[in-house]
N, C-alpha and C positions, 0 to 999 in steps of 0.2 A: 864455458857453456855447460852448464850443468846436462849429464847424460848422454853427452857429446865430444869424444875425442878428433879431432881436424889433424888433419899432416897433408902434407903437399907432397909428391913425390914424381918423376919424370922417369915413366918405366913401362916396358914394353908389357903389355896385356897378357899377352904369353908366358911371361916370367913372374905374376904377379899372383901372391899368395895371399888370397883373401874370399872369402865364402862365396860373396857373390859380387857382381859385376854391373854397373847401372850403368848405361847410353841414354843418347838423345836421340829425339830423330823431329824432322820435321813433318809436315803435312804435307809440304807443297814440293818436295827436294827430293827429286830422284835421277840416276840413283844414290841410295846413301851414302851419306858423308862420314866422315870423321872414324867414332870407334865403330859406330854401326853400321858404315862401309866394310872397316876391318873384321870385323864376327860377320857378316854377310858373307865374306871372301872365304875366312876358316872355314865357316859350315857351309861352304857348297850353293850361297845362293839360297837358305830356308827363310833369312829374314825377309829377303826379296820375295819371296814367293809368298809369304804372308799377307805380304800388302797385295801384290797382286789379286789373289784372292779375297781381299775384302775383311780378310781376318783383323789387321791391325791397321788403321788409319794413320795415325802422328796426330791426331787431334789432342789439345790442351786435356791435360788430364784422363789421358789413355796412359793403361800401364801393363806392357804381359810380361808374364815370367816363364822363361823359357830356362831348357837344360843346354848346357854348351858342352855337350857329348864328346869330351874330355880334350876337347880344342884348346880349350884354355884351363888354370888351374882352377879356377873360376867354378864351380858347382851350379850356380843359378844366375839367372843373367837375366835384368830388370830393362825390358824397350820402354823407356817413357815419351810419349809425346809433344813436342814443343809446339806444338800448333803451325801458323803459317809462319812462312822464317821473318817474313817481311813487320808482321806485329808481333812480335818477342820480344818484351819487356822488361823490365825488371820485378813486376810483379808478374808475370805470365811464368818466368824462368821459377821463381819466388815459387809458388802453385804448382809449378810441375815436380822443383826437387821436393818442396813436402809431399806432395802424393807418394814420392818412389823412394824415398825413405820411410814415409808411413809403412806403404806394402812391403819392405823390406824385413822390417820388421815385425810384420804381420804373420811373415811367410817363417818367421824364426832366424833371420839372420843376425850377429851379433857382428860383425866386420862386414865391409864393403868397400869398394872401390865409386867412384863416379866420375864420370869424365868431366873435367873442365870444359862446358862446352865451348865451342869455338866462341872470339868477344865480338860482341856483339858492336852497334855504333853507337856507344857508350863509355865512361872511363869504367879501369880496372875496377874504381874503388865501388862505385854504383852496382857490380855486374857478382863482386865474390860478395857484398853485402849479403844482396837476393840469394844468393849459395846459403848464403852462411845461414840468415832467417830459414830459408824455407828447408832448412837441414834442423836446424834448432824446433821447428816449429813439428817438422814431420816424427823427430824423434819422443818429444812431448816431455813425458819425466821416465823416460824408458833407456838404457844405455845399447850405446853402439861406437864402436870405432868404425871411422870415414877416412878413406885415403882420398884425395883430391888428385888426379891424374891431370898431369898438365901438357899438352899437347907437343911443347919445345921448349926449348932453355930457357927462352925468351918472355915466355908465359910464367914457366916456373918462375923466374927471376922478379917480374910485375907482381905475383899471388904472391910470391914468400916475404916480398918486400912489404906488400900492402898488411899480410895478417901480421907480418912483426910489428909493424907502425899500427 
């Protein structure tokens, strides 16, 4: 993928050396799940209080960039919105990683992390595609390394197999 380095990796957020940090979140799912459950928890409850207040929604193509006040090694840290969980797509997923790799790179980042979001009801091969496009399409002819965070061995094991094959 020209401008595009991809690695899979199964690592605790906290131990993870790379510029900045990209989550998911939903619209309709509280409270948060997954990595944006877990940076909710590090910083005390800010991301929570974001939505609360109206600041960030989880709508399709919402994207803020926040500081992770040395929680994590993480410098900057990308909430992208997945819209409702229930219509999450393979183009919806597709559209939200381009956006937060676009702003990713917008903001000056040249590494990043991204969460594996959780799979959806979908195969693997459908779900890292939309990864993969809307990573490709977000970095454009601009270079960046992407680590792909995979949520369990299990996941890593389905993503490492699918992008070997």
């Amino acid at each position: 993928m020209p401008g595009l380095t991809l690695t899979v990796l199964l690592q605790d957020i906290k131990k993870l050396e790379t510029e900045a940090l990209i989550v998911g979140f939903y619209e309709d799912v509280r409270p948060l799940k997954g990595l944006a459950g877990e940076l909710d928890w590090l910083l005390c409850g800010s991301l929570s209080s974001l939505i609360i207040n109206n600041k960030l929604r989880g709508s399709l193509g919402d994207v803020a960039l926040l500081t992770s006040r040395a929680k994590v090694p993480a410098k900057k840290i990308f909430m992208v919105g997945l819209g409702p969980k229930e219509k999450l797509s393979p183009t919806s997923l597709r559209s939200a990683v381009r956006t937060a790799v676009s702003s990713a790179l917008d903001a000056g980042v040249k590494n990043t992390a991204i969460e594996y979001f959780q799979p959806l009801d979908m195969p693997y091969q459908a779900e890292i595609s939309a990864l993969q496009t809307g990573m490709t399409e977000g970095a454009g002819s601009r270079n960046i390394d992407i680590v792909l965070l995979a949520p369990d061995a299990a996941a890593y094991e389905n993503i490492s197999r699918f992008m070997k094959g």
